[in-house]
C-alpha atoms as one frame of an Amber mdcrd trajectory, in Angstrom:
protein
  75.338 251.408 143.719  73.613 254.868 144.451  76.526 257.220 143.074  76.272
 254.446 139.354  72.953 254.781 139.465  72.990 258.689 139.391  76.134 258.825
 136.913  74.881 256.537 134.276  71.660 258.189 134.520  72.944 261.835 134.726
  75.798 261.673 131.978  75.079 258.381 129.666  70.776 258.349 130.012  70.980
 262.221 130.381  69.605 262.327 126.895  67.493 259.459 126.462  67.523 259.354
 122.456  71.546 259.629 122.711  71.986 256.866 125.088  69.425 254.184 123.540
  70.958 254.982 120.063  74.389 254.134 121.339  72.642 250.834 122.584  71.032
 250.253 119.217  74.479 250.970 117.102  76.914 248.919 119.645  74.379 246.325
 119.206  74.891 246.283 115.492  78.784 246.620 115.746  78.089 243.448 117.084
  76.165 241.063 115.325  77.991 242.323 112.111  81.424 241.385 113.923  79.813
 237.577 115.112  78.295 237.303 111.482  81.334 238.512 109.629  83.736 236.193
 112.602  81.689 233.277 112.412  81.614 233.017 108.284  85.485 233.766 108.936
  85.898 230.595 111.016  83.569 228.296 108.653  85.377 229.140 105.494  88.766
 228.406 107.510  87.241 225.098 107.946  86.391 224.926 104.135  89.807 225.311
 103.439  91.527 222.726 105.575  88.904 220.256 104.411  89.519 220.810 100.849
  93.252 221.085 100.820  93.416 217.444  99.365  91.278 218.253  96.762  93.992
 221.489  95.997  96.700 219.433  93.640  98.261 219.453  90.504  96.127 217.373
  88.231  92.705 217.406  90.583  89.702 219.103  88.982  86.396 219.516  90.020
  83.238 219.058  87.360  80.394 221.758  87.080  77.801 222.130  85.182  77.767
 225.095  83.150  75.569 227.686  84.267  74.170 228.210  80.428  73.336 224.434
  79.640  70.320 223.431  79.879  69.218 219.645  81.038  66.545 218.098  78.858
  65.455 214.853  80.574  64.198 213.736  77.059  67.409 213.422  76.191  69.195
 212.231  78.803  68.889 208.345  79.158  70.731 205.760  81.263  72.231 204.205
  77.720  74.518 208.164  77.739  75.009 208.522  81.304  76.207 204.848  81.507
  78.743 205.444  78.466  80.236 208.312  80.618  80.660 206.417  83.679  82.439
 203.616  81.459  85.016 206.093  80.150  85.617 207.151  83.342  86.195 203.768
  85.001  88.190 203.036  82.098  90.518 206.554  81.848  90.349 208.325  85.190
  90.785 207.645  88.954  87.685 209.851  90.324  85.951 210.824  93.459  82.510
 211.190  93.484  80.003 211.830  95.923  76.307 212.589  95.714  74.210 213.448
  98.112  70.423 215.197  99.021  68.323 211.853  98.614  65.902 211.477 101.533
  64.563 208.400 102.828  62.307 207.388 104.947  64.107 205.884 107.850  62.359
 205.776 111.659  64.356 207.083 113.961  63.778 208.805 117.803  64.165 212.271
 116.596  61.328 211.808 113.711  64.313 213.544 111.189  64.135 213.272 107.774
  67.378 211.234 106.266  69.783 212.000 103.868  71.161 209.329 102.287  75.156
 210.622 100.749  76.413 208.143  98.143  80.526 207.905  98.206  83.355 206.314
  96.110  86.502 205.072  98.082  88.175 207.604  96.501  86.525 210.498  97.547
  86.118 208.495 101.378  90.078 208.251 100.846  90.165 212.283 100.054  88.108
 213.717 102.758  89.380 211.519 105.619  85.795 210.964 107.835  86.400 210.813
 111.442  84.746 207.996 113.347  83.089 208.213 117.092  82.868 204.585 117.495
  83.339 201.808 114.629  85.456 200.963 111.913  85.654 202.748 108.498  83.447
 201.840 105.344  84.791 198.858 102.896  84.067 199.066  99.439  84.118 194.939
  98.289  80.783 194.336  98.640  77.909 192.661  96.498  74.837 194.726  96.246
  72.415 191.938  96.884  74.106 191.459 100.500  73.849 193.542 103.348  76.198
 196.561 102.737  78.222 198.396 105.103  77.067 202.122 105.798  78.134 205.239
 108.296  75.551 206.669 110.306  75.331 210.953 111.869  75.487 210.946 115.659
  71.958 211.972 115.887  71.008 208.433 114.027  73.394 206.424 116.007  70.812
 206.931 119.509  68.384 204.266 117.186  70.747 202.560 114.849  73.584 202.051
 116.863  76.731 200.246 115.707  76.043 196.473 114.180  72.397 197.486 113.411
  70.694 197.139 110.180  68.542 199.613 108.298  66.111 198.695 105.599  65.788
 200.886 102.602  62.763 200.065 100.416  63.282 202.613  97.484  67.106 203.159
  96.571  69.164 204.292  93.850  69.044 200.660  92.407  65.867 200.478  92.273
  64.942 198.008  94.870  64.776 197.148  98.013  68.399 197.039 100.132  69.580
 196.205 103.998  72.490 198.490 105.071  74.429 197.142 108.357  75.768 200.453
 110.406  79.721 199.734 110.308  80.588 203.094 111.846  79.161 206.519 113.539
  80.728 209.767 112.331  82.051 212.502 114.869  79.264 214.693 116.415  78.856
 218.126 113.756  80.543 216.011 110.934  79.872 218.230 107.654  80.737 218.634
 104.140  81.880 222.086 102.879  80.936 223.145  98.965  83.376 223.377  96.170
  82.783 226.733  95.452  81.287 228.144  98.521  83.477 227.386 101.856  81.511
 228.407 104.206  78.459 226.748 103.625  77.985 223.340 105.234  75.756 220.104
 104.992  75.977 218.618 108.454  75.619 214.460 108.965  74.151 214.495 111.719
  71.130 213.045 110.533  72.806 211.059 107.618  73.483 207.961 106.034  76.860
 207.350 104.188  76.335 204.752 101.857  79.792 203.328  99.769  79.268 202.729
  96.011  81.352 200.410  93.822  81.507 199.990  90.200  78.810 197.084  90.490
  76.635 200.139  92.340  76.899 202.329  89.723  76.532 200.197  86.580  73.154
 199.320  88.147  71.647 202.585  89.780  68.998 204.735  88.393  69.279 208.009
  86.276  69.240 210.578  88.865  71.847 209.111  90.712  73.981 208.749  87.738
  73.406 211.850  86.717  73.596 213.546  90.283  76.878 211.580  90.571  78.481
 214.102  87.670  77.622 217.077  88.874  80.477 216.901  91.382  83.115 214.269
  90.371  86.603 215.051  91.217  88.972 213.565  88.840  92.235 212.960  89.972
  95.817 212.902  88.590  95.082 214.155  85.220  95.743 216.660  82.029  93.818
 219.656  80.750  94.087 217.974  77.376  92.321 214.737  78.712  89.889 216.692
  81.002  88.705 217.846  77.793  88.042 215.211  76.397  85.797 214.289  79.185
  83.935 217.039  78.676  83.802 216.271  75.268  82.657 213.108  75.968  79.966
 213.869  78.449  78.593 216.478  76.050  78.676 213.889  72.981  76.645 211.247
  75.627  74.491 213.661  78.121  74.077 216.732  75.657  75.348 218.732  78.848
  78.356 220.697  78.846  80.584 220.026  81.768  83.073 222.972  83.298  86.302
 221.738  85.385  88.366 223.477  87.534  91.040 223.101  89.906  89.820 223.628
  93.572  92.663 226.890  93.535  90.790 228.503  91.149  87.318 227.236  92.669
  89.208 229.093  95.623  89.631 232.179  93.584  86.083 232.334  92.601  85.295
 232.162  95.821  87.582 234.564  97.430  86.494 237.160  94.850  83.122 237.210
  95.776  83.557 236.689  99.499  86.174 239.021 100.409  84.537 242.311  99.379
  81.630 241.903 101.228  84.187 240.432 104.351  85.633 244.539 103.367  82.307
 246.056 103.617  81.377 244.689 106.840  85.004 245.395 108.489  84.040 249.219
 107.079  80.706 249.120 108.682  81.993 247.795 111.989  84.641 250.752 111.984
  81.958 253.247 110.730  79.612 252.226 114.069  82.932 252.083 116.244  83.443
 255.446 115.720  80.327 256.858 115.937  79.959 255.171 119.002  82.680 256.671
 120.431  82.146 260.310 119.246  78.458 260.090 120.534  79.273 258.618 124.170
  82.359 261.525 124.571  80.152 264.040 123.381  77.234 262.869 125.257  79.141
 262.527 128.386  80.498 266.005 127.892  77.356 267.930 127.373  75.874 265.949
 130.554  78.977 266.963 133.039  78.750 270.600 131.775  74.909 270.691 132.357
  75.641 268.789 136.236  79.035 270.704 136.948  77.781 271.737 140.701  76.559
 267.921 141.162  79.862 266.633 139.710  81.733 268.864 141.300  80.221 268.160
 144.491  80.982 264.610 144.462  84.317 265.146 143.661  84.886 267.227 146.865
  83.268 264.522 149.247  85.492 261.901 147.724  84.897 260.904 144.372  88.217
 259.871 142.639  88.543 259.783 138.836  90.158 256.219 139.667  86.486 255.189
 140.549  84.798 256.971 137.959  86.435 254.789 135.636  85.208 251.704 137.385
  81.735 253.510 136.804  81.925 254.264 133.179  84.032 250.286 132.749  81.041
 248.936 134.475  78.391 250.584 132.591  79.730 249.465 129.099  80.812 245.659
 130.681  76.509 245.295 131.641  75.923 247.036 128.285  78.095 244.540 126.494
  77.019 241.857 128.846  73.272 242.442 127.176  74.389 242.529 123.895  75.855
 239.082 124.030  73.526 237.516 125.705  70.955 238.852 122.981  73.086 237.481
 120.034  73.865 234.356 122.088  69.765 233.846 122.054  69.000 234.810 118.649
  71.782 232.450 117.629  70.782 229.418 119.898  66.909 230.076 118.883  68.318
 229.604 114.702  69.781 226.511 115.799  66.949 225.095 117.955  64.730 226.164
 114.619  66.450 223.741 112.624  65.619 220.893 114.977  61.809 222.347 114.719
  61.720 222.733 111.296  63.348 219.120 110.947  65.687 220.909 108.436  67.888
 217.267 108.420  71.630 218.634 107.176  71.213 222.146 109.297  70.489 220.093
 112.581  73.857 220.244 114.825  74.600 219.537 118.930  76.258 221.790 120.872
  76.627 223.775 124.461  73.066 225.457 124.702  72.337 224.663 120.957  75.261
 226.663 119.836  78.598 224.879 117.822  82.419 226.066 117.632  82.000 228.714
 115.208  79.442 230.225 117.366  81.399 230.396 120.349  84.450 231.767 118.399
  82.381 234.268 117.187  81.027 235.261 120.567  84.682 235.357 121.997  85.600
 237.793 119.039  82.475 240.294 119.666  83.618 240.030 123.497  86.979 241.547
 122.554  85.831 244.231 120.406  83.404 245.789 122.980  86.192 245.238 125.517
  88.392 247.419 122.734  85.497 249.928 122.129  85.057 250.339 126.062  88.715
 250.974 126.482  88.595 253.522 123.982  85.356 255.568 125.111  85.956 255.275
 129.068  89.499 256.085 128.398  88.863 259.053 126.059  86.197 260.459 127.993
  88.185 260.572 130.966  90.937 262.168 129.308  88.225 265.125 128.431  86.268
 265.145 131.720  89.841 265.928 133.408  89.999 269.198 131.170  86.495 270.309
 132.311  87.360 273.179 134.456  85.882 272.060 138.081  86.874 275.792 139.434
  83.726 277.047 137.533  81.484 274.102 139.911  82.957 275.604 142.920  82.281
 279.069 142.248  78.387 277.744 140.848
């Protein structure tokens, strides 16, 4: 411990400014590499969930960016005319979500209430902790079969019933818990993949043809926004639109989720470039700085070094020095990006932020760890190639000229 001590602080500490700037810039290698990893992994989970949705014949409705809604012209008499050529022309998914309600629970959490259509509970394929999966046959003045988040489940477990006094019909409704999704169950957006709403603190509720003919505006209107419609033409897809814009006075984009994909990738690759730059940029100044550091220090303590060397120093250990050096520096990077990332997630349980809020080891999910494991093995690859480097140009430092000294 006394011959690290006086290494790390004679070569890497040597010049204080040097060796806490290293710090600072391995640091931000770091977090740039978990960021970049982490928004890696959650987009590769945006893909595999939308891969249904990425056929022949499935598109994908969007409001254009340059139409403008005017309530005063939007009534239930339009939105209801659209819904009835859809029922009558298309097979759809559609799924709405973002309504809160005001439902008690242990965790005093907001809760979302996310309106489905079989088909779109057919597309995304929920997994279940415990129950069985929603059914669709139901009459809206009975009690109607809904999915609950794991967070929900600890005070509406399975075979419960929730009241809802304000809902999308416009009345009062009891929902009967039929299932509980999987812990961290989440929905990933059409045209940004690694964003996620997470159910943890959710309600699925199934809607029907009977639901929809007799819900309010909003939800009709919420429910276009992001209807899939499956198995179809161009040429009938635009009719739709024309349709919707004759009815709603909106005009309606649709894509294909490939070239939702492409949108995506277009905008979310360069910046993936610019951070893989960055990361290189601070891995090699990194490097130069810690050789050149090193350098300057052994030249300024060639008597000390060479001293050591003569009473049994071996390069051999030297390494384990300079290994264990950058293993406690890495060690304290991690653990600071493994507490700024568990204090984001904790936040979202403070700030009651209802489809942020996930479980995990210490507050932290999959991607998190993932990312972790990925920053681990580029500071293991940056310490291989300092230690080994400097090495390589300590061993060409004459030691002849500290015996003579």
């Amino acid at each position: 411990m006394k011959i690290f001590k006086f290494f790390i602080s004679k070569i890497f500490l040597r010049k204080v400014i040097l060796g806490i700037g290293m710090i600072i810039l391995l640091c931000m290698a770091n977090y740039i590499t978990f960021t970049a990893a982490r928004s890696v992994f959650s987009t590769f989970q945006g893909y595999k969930e939308t891969k249904n949705m990425n056929k022949e014949g499935t598109y994908i409705a969007n409001l254009d960016p340059y139409s403008n809604i005017d309530m005063n012209v939007i009534n239930e008499e339009g939105t209801q005319a659209v819904y009835d050529y859809l029922n009558n022309n298309f097979n759809y998914a559609l799924y709405t979500d973002g309504f809160i309600v005001p439902v008690p629970n242990t965790d005093d959490m907001k809760i979302s209430l996310g309106y489905i259509n079989e088909e779109y509970y057919k597309l995304k394929h929920f997994d279940l902790a415990e129950g069985t999966n929603l059914v669709f046959d139901y009459k809206i003045d009975e009690e109607i079969p809904v999915l609950v988040g794991k967070g929900l489940s600890k005070t509406y477990p399975v075979g419960s019933t929730i009241k809802i006094e304000k809902s999308a019909i416009g009345r009062p409704i009891t929902l009967k818990v039929q299932g509980v999704l999987k812990q961290n169950s989440y929905n990933s957006i059409f045209y940004a993949l690694n964003s996620k709403t997470y159910y943890n603190f959710s309600i699925l509720f199934p809607v029907n043809k009977e639901f929809i003919n007799n819900a309010n505006l909003d939800f009709q209107l919420n429910g276009l926004m992001d209807v899939v419609i499956l198995k179809t033409t161009k040429e009938k897809i635009a009719d739709l639109g024309g349709v919707i814009k004759d009815n709603v006075g909106l005009k309606f984009n649709f894509f294909s989720q490939k070239e939702n994909n492409e949108y995506f990738n277009e905008y979310f690759l360069n910046p993936l470039k610019i951070i893989a730059v960055s990361t290189i940029i601070f891995v090699i100044i990194i490097t130069c700085l810690s050789i050149w550091n090193a350098l300057v220090s052994i030249r300024l303590m060639l008597k000390d070094f060479t001293i050591n060397l003569l009473v049994g120093l071996s390069y051999s250990k030297l390494r384990k020095i300079f290994y264990s050096y950058f293993g406690i520096i890495s060690f304290i990077n991690l653990t600071f990006i493994f507490i700024i990332t568990a204090f984001n997630r904790y936040g979202c349980w403070l700030r009651k932020e209802t489809t942020s809020v996930t479980y995990g080891l210490f507050g932290l999910i999959g991607m998190d760890w993932f990312a972790l494991l990925v920053v681990l093995l580029l500071d293991i690859i940056i310490g291989v190639i300092i230690v080994e480097n400097m090495l390589r140009k300590i061993r060409k430092v004459p030691i002849s000229v500290g015996v003579l000294q």
